[in-house]
TIVEX-113277 format. One record per residue (C-alpha): chain; residue in three letters; z, y, x. Coordinates in nm, 3 decimals, padded with zeros to 5 digits, always signed. Last residue first. Layout:
TIVEX-113277
<site><lumvo>A</lumvo><padren>ALA</padren><z>Z</z><y>Y</y><x>X</x></site>
...
end
This chain:
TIVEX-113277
<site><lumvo>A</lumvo><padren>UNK</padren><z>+13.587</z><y>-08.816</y><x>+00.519</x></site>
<site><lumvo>A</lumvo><padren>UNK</padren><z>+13.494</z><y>-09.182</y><x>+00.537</x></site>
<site><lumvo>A</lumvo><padren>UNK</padren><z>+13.164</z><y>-09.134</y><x>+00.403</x></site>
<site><lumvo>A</lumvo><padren>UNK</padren><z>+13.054</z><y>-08.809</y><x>+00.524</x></site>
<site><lumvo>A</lumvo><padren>UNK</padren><z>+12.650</z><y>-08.847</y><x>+00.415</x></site>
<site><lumvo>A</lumvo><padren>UNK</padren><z>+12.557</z><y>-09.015</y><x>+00.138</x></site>
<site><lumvo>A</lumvo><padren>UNK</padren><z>+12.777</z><y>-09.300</y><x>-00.063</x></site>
<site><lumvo>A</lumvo><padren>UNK</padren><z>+13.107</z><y>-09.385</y><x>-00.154</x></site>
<site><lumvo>A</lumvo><padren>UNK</padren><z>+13.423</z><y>-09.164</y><x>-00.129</x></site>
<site><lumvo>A</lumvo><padren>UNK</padren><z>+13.554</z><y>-09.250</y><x>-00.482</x></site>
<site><lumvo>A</lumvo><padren>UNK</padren><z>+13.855</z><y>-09.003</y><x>-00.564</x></site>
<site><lumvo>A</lumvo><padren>UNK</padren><z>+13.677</z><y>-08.798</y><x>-00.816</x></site>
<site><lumvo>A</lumvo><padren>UNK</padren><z>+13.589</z><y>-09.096</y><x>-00.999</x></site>
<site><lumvo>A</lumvo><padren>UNK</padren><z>+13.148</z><y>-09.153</y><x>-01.005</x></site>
<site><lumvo>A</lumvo><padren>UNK</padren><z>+13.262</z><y>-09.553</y><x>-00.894</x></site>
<site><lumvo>A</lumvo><padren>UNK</padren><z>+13.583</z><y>-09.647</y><x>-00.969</x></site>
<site><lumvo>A</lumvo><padren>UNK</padren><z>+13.822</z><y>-09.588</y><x>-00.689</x></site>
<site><lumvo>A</lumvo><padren>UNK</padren><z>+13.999</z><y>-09.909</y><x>-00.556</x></site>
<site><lumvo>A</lumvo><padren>UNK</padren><z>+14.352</z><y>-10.025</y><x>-00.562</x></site>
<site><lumvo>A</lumvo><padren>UNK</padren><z>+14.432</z><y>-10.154</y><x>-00.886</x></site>
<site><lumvo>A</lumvo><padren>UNK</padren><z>+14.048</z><y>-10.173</y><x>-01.012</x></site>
<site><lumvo>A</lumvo><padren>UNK</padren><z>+13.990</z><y>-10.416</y><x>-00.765</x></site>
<site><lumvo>A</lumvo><padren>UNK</padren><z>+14.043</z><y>-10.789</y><x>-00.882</x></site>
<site><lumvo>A</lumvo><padren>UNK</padren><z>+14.042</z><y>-10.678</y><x>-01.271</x></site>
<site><lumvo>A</lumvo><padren>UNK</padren><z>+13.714</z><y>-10.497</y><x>-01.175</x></site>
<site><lumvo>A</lumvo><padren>UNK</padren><z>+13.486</z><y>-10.730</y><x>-01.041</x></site>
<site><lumvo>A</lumvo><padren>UNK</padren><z>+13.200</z><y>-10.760</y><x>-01.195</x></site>
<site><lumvo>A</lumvo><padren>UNK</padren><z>+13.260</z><y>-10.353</y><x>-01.289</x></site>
<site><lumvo>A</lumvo><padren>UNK</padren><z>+13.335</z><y>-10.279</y><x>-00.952</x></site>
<site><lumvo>A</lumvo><padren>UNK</padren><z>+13.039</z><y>-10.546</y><x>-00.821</x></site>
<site><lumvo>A</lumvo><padren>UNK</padren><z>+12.805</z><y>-10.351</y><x>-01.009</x></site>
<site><lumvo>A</lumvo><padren>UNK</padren><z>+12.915</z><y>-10.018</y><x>-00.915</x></site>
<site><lumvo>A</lumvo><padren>UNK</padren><z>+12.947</z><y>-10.091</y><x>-00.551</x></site>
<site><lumvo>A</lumvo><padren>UNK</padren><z>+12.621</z><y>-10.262</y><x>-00.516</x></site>
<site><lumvo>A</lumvo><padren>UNK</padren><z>+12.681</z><y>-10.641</y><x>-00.533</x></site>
<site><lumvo>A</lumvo><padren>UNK</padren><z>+12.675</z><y>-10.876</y><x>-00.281</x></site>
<site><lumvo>A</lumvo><padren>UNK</padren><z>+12.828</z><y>-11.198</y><x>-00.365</x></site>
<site><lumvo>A</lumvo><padren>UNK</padren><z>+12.942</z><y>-11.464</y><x>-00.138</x></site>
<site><lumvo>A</lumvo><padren>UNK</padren><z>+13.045</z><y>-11.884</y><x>-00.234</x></site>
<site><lumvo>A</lumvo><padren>UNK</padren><z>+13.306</z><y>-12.040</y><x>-00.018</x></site>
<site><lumvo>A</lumvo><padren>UNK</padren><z>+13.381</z><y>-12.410</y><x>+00.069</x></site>
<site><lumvo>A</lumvo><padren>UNK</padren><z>+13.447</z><y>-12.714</y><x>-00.104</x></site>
<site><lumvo>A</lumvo><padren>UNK</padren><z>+13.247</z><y>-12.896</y><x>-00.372</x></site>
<site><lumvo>A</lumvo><padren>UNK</padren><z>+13.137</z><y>-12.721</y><x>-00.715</x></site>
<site><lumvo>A</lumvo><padren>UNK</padren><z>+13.305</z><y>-12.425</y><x>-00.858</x></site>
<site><lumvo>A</lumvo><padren>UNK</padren><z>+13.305</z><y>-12.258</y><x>-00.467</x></site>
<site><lumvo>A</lumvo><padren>UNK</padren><z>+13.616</z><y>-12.053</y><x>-00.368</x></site>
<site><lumvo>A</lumvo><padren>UNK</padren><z>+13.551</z><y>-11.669</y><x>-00.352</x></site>
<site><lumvo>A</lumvo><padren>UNK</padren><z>+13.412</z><y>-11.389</y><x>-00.164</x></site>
<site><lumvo>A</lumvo><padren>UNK</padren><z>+13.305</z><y>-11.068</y><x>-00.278</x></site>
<site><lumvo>A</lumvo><padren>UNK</padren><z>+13.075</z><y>-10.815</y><x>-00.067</x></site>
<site><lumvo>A</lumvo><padren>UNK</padren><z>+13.072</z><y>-10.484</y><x>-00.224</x></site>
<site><lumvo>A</lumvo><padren>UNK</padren><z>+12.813</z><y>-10.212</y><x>-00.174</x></site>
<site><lumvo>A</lumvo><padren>UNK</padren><z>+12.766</z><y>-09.806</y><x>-00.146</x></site>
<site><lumvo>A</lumvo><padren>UNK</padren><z>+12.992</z><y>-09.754</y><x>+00.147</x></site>
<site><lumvo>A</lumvo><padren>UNK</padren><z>+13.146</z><y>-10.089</y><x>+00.196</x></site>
<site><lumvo>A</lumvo><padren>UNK</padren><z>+13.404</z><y>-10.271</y><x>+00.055</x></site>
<site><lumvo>A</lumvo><padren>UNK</padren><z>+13.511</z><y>-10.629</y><x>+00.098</x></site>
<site><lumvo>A</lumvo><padren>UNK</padren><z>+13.661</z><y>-10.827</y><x>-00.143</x></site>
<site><lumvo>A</lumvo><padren>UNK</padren><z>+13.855</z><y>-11.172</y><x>-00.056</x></site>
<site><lumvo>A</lumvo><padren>UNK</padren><z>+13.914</z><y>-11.430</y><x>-00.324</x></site>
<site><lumvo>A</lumvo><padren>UNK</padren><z>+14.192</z><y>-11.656</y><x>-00.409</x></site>
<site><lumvo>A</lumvo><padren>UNK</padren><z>+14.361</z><y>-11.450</y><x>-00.672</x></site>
<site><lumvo>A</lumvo><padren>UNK</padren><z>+14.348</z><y>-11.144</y><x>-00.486</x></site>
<site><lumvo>A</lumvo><padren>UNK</padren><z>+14.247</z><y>-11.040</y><x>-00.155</x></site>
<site><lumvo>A</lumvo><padren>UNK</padren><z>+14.145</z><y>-10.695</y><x>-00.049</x></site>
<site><lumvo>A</lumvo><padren>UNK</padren><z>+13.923</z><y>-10.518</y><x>+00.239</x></site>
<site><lumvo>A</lumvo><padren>UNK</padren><z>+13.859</z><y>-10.213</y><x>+00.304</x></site>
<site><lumvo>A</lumvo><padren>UNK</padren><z>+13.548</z><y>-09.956</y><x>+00.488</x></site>
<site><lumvo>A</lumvo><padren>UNK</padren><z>+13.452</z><y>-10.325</y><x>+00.626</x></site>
<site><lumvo>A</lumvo><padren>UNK</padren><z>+13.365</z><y>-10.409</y><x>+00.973</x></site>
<site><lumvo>A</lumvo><padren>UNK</padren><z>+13.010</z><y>-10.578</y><x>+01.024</x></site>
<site><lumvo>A</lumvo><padren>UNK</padren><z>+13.035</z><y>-10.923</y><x>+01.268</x></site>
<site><lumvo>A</lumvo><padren>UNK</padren><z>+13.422</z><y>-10.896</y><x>+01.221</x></site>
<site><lumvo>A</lumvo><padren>UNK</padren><z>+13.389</z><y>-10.876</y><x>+00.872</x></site>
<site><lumvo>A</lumvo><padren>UNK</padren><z>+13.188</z><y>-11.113</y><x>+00.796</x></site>
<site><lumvo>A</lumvo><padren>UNK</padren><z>+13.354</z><y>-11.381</y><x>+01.005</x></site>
<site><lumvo>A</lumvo><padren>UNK</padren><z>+13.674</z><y>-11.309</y><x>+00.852</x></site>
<site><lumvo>A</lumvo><padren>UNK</padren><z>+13.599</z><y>-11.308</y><x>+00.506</x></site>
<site><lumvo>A</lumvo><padren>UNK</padren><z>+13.435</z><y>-11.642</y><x>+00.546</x></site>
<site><lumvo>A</lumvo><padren>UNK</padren><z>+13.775</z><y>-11.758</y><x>+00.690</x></site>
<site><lumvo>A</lumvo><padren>UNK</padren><z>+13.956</z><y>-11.614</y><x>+00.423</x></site>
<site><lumvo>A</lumvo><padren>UNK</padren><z>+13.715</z><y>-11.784</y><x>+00.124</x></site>
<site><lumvo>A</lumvo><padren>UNK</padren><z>+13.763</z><y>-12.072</y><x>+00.295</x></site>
<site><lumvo>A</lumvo><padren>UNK</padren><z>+13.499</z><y>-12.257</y><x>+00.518</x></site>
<site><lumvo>A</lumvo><padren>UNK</padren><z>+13.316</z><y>-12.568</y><x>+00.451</x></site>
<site><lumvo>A</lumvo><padren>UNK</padren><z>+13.008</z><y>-12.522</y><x>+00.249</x></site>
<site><lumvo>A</lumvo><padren>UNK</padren><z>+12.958</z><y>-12.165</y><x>+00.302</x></site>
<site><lumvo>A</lumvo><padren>UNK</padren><z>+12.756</z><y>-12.032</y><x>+00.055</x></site>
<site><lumvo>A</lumvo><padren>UNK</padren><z>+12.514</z><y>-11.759</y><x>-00.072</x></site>
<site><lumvo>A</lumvo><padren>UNK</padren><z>+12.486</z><y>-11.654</y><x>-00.430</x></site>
<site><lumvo>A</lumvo><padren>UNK</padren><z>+12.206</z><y>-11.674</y><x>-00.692</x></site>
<site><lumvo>A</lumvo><padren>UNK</padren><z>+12.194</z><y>-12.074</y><x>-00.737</x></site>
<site><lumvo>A</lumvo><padren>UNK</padren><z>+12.223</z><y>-12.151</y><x>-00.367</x></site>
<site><lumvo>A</lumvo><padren>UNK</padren><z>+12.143</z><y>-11.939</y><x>-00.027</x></site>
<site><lumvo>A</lumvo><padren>UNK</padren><z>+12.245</z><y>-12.117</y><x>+00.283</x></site>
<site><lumvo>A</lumvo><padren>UNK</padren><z>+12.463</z><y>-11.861</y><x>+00.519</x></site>
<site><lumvo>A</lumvo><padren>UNK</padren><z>+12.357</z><y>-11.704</y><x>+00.859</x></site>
<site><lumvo>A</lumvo><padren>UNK</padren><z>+12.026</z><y>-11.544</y><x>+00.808</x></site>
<site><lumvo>A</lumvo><padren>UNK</padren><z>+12.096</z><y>-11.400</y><x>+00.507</x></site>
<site><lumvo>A</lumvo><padren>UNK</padren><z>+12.500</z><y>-11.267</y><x>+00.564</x></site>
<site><lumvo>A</lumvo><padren>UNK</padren><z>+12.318</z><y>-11.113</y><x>+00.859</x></site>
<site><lumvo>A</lumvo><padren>UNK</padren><z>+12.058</z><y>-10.936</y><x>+00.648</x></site>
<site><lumvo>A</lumvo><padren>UNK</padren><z>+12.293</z><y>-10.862</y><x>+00.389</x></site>
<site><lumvo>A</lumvo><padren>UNK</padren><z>+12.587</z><y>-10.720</y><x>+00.655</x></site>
<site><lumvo>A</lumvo><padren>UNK</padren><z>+12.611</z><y>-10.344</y><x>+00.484</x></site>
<site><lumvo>A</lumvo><padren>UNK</padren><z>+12.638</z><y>-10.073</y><x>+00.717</x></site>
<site><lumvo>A</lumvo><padren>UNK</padren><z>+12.817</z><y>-09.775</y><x>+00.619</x></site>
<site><lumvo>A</lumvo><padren>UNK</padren><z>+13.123</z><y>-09.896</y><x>+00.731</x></site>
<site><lumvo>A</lumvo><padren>UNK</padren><z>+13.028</z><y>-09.902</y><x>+01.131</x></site>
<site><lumvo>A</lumvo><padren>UNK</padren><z>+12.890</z><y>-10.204</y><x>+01.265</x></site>
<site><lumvo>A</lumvo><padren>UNK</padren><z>+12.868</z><y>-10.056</y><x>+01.604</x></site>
<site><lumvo>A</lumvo><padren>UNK</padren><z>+12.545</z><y>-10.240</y><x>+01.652</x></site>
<site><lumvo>A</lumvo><padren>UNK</padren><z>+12.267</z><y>-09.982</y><x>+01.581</x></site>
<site><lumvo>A</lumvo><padren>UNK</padren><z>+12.468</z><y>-09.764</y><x>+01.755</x></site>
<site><lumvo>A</lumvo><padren>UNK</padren><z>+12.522</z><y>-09.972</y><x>+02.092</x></site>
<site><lumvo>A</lumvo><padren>UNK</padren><z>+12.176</z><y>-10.034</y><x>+02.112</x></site>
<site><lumvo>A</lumvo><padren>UNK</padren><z>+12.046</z><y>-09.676</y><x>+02.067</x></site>
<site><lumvo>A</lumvo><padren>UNK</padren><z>+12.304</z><y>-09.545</y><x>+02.376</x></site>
<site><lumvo>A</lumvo><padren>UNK</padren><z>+12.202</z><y>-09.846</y><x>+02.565</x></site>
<site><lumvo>A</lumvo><padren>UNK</padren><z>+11.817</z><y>-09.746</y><x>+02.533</x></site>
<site><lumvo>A</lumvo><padren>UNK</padren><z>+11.875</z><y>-09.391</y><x>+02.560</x></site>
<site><lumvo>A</lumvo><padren>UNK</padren><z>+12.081</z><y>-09.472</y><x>+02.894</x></site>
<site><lumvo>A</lumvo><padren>UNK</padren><z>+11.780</z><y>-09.687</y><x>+03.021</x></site>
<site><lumvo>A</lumvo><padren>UNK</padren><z>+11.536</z><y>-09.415</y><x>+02.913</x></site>
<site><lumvo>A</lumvo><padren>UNK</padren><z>+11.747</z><y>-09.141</y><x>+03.141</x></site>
<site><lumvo>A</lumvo><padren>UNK</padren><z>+11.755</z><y>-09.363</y><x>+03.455</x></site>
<site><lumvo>A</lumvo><padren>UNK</padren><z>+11.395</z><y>-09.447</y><x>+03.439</x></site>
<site><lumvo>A</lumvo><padren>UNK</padren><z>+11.282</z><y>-09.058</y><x>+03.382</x></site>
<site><lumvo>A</lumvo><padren>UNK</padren><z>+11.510</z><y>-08.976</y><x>+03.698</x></site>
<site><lumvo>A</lumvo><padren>UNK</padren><z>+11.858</z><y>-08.789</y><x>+03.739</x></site>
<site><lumvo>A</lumvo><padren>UNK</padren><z>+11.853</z><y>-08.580</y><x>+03.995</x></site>
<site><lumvo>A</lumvo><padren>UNK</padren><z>+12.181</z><y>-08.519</y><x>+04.213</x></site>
<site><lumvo>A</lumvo><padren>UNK</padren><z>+12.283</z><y>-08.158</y><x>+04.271</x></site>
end
């Protein structure tokens, strides 16, 4: 039987650890990313150039979504307890990105999201605590 020593075990602990705390699962919510990789402006964070879509895109793929909508020009993306919505800027070009918890941004939001999204407390709303995604 081969041995398996104390090196070899914290090197897999370390991967395994790594791996999980990137795997960017639905219950993680990209803030601190969004943070340190947009300029903050008047309350929300921008993009300057891109599109709503585009922003969309680079969110999600760095933290995947539970769902994800568009409507009316802007881009929603759910998480377990939060809401990231993206929309056109009012002033220049680019995108401007909200965070909300999931009951604020449902009720910011609702005439985007109400159509295909639980409201929050509904029996149907899977948000929050342990088994999301059930």
């Amino acid at each position: 039987m081969k041995r398996i020593g104390p090196a070899s075990v914290a090197m897999t602990a370390a991967v395994g650890i790594l791996a999980t705390g990137c795997s960017g699962s639905p219950n993680d919510v990209p803030q601190s990313w969004i943070s340190s990789t947009y300029e903050y402006e008047l309350g929300d964070y921008i993009d300057s150039t891109d599109s709503p879509t585009r922003v969309a895109d680079e969110i999600d793929g760095h933290t995947k979504a539970a769902d994800r909508l568009s409507d009316d020009g802007m881009v929603f993306l759910r998480y377990e307890d939060d809401m990231v919505a993206i929309s056109p800027r009012t002033s220049g070009s680019g995108s401007a990105i909200d965070i909300d918890d999931y009951d604020d941004g449902y009720d910011r939001y609702s005439s985007h999201v109400r159509s295909r999204w639980p409201a929050p407390g509904s029996s149907s709303f899977r948000g929050g605590g342990p088994g999301f995604g059930k």
